[in-house]
C-alpha positions as CSV (number, residue, x, y, z in Angstrom):
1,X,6.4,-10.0,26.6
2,X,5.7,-8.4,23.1
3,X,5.8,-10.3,20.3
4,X,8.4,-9.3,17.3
5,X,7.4,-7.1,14.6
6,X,7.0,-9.0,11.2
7,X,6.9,-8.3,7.4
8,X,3.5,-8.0,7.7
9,X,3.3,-5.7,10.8
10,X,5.9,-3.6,9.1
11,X,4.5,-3.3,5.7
12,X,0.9,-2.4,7.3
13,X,2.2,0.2,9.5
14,X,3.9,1.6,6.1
15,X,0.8,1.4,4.5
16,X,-0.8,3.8,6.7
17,X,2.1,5.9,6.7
18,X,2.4,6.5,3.1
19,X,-1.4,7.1,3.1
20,X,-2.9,8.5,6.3
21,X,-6.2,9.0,4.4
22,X,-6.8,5.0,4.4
23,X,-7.2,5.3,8.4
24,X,-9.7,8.3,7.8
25,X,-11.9,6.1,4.5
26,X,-11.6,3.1,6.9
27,X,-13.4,4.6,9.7
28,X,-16.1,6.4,7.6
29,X,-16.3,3.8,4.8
30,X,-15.6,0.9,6.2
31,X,-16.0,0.9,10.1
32,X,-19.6,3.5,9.8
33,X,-17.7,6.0,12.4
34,X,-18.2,9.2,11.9
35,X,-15.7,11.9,11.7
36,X,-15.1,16.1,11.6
37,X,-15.1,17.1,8.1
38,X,-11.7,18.5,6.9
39,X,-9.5,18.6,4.1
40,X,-5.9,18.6,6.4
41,X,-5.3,14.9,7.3
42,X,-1.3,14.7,8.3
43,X,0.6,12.2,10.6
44,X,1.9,13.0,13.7
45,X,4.6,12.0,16.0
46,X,4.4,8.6,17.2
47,X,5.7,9.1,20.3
48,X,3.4,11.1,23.2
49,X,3.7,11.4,26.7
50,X,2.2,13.4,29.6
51,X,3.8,14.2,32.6
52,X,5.3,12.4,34.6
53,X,4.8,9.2,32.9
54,X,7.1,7.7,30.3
55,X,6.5,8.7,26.5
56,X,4.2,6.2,24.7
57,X,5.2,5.0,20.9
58,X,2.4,4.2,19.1
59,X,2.4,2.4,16.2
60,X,0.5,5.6,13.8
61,X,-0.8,8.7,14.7
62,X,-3.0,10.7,12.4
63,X,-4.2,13.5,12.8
64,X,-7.5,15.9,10.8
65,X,-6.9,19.5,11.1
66,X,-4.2,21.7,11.0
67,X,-1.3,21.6,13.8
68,X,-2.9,24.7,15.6
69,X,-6.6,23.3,15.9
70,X,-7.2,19.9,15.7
71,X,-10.1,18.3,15.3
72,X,-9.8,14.6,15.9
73,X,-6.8,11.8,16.2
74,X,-6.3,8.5,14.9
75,X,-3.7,5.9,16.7
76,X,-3.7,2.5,14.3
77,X,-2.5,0.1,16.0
78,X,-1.8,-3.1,14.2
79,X,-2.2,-6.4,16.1
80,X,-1.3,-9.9,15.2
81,X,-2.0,-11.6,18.2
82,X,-2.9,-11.0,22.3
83,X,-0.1,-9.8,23.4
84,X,-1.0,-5.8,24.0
85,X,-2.8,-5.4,26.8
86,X,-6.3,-3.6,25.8
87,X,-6.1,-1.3,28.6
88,X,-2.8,0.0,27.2
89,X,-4.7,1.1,24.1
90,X,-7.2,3.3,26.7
91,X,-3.7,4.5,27.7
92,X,-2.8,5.8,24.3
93,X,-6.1,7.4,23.9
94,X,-6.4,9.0,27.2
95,X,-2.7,10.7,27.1
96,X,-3.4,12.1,22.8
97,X,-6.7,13.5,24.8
98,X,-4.8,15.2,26.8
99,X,-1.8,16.1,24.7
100,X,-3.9,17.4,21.6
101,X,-7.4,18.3,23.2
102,X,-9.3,16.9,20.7
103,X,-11.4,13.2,20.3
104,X,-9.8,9.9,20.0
105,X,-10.4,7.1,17.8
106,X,-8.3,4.0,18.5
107,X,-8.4,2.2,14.9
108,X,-7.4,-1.7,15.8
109,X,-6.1,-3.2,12.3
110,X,-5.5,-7.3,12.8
111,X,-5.5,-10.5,10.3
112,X,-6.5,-13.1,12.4
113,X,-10.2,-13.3,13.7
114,X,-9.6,-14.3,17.2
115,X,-7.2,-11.4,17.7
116,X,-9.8,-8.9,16.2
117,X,-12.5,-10.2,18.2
118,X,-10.5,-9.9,21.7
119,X,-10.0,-6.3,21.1
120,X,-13.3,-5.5,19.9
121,X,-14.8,-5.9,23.2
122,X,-15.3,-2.6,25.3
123,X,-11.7,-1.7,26.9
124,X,-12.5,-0.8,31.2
125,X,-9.4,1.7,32.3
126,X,-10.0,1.4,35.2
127,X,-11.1,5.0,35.6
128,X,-14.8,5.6,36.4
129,X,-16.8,6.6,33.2
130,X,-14.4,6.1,30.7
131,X,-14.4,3.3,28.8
132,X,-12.9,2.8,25.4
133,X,-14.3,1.3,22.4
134,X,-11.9,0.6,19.9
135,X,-12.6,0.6,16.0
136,X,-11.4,-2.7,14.8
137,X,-10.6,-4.2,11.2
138,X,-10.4,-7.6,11.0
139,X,-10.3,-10.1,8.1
140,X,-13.9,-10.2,8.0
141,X,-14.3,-6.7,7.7
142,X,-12.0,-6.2,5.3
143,X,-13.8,-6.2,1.7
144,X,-13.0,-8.7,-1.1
145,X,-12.8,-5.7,-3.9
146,X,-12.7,-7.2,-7.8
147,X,-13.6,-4.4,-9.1
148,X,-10.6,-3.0,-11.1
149,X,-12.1,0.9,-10.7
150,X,-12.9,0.4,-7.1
151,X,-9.5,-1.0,-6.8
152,X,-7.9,2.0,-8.7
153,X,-10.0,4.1,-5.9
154,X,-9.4,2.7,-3.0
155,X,-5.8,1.4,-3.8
156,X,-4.9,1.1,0.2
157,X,-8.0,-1.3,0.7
158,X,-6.8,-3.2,-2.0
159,X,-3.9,-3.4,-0.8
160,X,-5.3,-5.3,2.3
161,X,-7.9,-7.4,0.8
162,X,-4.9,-9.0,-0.8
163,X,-3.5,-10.0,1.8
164,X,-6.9,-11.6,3.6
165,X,-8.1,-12.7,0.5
166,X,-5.5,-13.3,-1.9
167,X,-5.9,-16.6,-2.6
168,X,-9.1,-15.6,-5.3
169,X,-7.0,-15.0,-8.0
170,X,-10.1,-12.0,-8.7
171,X,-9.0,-9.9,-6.2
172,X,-5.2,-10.2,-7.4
173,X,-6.2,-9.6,-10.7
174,X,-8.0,-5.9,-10.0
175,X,-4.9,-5.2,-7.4
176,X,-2.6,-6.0,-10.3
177,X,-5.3,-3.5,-13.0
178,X,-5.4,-1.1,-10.5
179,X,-1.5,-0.4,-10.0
180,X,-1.1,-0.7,-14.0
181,X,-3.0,2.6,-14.2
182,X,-0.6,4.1,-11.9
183,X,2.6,6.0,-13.4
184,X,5.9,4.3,-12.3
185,X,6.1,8.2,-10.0
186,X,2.4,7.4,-8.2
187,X,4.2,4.9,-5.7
188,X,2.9,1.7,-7.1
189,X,5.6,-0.1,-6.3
190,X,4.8,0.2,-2.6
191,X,2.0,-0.7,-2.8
192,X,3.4,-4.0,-4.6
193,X,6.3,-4.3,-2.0
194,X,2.9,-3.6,1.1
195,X,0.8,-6.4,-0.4
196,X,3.7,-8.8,-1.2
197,X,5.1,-8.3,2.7
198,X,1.9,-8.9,4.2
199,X,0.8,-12.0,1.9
200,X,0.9,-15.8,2.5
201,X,3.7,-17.8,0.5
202,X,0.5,-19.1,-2.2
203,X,-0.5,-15.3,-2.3
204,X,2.5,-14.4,-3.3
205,X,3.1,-17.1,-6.0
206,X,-0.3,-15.7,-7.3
207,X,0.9,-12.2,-7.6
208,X,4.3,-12.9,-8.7
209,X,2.3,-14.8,-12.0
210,X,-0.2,-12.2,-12.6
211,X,2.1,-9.8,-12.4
212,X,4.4,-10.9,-14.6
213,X,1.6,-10.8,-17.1
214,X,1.1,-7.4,-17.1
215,X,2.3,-5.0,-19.7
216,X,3.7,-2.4,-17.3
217,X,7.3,-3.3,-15.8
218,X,7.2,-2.0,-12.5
219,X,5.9,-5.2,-11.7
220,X,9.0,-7.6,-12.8
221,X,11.0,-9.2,-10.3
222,X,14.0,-7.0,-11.5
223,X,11.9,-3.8,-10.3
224,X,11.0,-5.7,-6.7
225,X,15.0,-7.2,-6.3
226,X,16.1,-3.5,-6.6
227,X,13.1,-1.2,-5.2
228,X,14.0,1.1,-2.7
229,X,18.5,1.3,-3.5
230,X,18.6,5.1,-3.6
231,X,16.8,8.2,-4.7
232,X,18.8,8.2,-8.0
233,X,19.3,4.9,-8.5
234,X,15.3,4.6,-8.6
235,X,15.2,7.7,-10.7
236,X,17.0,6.1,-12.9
237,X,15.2,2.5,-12.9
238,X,11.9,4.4,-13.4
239,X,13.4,6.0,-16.6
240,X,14.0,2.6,-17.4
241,X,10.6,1.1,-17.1
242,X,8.8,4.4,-18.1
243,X,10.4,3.9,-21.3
244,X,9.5,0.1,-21.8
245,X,5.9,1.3,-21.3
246,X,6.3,3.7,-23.7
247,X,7.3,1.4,-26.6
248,X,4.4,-1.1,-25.2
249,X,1.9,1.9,-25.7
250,X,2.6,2.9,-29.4
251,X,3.0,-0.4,-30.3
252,X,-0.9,-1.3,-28.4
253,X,-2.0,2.3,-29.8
254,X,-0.7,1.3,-33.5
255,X,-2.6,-2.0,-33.1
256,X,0.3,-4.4,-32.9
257,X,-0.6,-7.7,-31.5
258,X,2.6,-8.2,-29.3
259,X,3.1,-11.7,-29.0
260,X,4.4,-12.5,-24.9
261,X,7.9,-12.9,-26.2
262,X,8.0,-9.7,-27.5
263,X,6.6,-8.4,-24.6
264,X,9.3,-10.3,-22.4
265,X,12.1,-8.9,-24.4
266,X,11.3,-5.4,-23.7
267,X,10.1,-5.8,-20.2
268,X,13.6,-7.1,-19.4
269,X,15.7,-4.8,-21.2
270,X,17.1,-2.1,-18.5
271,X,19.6,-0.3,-21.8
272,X,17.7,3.2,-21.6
273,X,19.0,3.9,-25.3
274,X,18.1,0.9,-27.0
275,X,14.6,1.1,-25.2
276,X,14.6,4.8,-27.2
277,X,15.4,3.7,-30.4
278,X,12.6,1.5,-30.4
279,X,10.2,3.8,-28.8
280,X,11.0,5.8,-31.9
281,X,11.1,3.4,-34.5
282,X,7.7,2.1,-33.0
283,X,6.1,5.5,-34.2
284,X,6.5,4.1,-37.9
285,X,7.4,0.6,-37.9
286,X,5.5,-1.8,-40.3
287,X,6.2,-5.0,-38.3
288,X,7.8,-5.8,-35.3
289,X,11.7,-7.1,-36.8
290,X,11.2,-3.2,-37.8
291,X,11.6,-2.3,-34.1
292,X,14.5,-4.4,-33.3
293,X,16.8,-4.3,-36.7
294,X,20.4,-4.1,-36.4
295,X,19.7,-2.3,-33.3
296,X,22.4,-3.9,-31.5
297,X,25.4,-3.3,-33.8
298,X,24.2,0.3,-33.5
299,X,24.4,0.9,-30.0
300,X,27.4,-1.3,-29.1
């Protein structure tokens, strides 16, 4: 019997979703496994079958090259435990063979060390001469990144070496640097809500403080309690926090020292017009009661 999906299996299958160039960097970067060289990287349909058997529903498909020729395939699977049977993933491979007419990789993506270990071993189908050797990434493969830059570069990675290694506040720190260079439109959020899902209760304690630290406000726990309402209604939040950078930025760029107060009060404030006025009063204010001056008998 399966086991049920969980936060983490969800966010992680997201993760690859949202990016299917992580699977691709894994493989090559990561994993040494070598791969056609080509610009079109797209998902395809989970579901696959060949006839007469029953359709198969894997957990990502990826595929390099264009719809009409491609070149190689990708199935992630993620894995928390023993419960798939590894022939099953020989399965998958075998019928995307046959379906696209292209190579196979089976990429294996599991937390736990004993899990990652089982499925690393070569896969017998059963079938003379073919046996399947799956790409796995368990927590030991999965680099510790610090480095804000690399972070910033390999944002997906990061993503996952917070949640194996979370608990050194170094690699949370260069997660959190590397998402406050993206623009509130880059998808950073996700990334927040991916890490957060797939992290340990003292992870997430860790993030939730370094994050609050930061200057941008995607981060606040107002942003997280309301990602993901609506199209609109997150067009309209990112207004919202896009303009709280804004005044942040002048202010930094004027060379304000913005006591963490200060910083609190316009992190938290989600009034789109008062966050204008003092985006524009921040332009020429000489101190910081300049910014906030009678602005509320003005706007109410």
């Amino acid at each position: 019997m399966s086991a049920m999906p969980s936060p983490r299996h969800d966010a992680l299958i997201e993760l690859f979703r949202e990016s299917p160039q992580l699977a691709v960097d894994i493989l090559r970067d990561v994993l040494k496994v070598e791969l056609p060289a080509t610009p079109v990287v797209r998902l395809e349909s989970t579901t696959f079958n060949t006839r007469p058997s029953d359709d198969i529903e894997a957990d990502v498909v990826i595929v390099l090259g264009p719809p009409q020729a491609p070149v190689h395939a990708i199935i992630v699977e993620i894995q928390q435990d023993k419960s798939k049977k590894p022939q099953q993933l020989a399965r998958y491979a075998a019928a995307l063979w046959l379906l696209l007419s292209c190579d196979v990789t089976v990429l294996l993506i599991s937390p736990d060390r004993n899990t990652a270990a089982y499925y690393a071993q070569p896969i017998e189908s059963g079938l003379t001469g073919y046996r399947l050797q799956a790409q796995v990434l368990g927590p030991d493969s999965i680099p510790a990144i610090t480095d804000p830059q690399q972070a910033a570069a390999q944002l997906g990675l990061s993503t996952m070496a917070v949640m194996v290694h979370g608990r050194d506040r170094k690699v949370v720190e260069a997660f959190a640097a590397a998402l406050a260079e993206r623009r509130p439109d880059e998808h950073g959020p996700q990334y927040y809500e991916y890490a957060y899902s797939m992290s340990g209760p003292d992870v997430r304690r860790l993030m939730e403080e370094i994050m609050k630290s930061t200057t941008w406000p995607v981060y606040s726990p107002f942003a997280r309690e309301h990602f993901g309402r609506g199209r609109e209604e997150g067009k309209a939040e990112g207004e919202v926090l896009e303009a709280a950078r804004m005044v942040l930025l002048v202010l930094a760029a004027r060379g304000f020292d913005v006591p963490d107060e200060t910083k609190a009060k316009i992190v938290a404030c989600t009034d789109l017009a008062r966050l204008e006025v003092w985006a524009t009063r921040a332009v020429t204010a000489r101190t910081l009661l300049d910014l906030f001056n009678d602005i509320d008998e003005q706007l109410d």
